[in-house]
N, C-alpha and C positions, 0 to 999 in steps of 0.2 A: 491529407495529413494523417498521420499513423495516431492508433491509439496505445495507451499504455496503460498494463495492470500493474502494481504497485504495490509493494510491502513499507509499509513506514515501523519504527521501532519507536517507544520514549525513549528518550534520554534518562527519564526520572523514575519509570519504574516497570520499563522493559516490555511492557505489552507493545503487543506489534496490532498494526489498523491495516486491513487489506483492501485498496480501492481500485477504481479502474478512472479515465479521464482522458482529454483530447489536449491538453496540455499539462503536461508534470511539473515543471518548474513553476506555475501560475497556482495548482492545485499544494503543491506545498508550501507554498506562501501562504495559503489560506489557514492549512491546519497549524503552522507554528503561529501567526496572529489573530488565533482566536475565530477565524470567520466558520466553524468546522461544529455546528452545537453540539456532535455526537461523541467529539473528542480534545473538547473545549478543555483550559486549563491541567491536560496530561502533558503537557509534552514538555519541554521540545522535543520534536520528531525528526530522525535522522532517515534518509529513502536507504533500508539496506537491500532491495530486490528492485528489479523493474523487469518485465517481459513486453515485448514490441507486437500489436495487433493491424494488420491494413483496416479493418471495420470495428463499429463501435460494439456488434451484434459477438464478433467474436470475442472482445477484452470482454465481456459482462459476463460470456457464457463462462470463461477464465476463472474471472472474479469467484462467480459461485461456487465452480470443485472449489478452488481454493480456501471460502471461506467453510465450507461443508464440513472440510480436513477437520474443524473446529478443536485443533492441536496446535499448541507452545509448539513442543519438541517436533512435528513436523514442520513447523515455518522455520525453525530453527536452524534442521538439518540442508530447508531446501536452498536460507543463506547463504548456510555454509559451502553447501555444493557449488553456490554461484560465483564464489572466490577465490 
């Protein structure tokens, strides 16, 4: 089963949550009903990125640059690039 890194945005005030997981439709279920403590009561959260990993060792190493970037305007641009 493939893994997946994952840009989520709010709805309500635009920050985006960078995660990684072995199921994305399960794992956003989580964070729009609260199961999520770290990003509890922001949302609702729209998925506007995903990128597809065969190992879980690879989406994490993913995850890190990405959240390293520790940039708005680069998650922003890297949206935009994906549509």
């Amino acid at each position: 089963m493939p893994f997946h890194v994952y840009v989520l945005q709010s709805q309500s005030t635009g920050r985006y949550y960078v995660g990684h997981t072995e199921n994305l439709q399960k794992r956003i279920f989580e964070h729009n009903n609260g199961r999520t403590n770290s990003i509890r009561n922001r949302g609702p959260w729209a998925l506007v990125y995903s990128e597809e990993y065969a190992t879980r060792p690879e989406a994490s190493h993913r995850e890190r640059q990405m959240k390293r970037m520790k940039s708005h305007a680069w998650l922003e641009r890297l949206v935009r690039a994906s549509r």
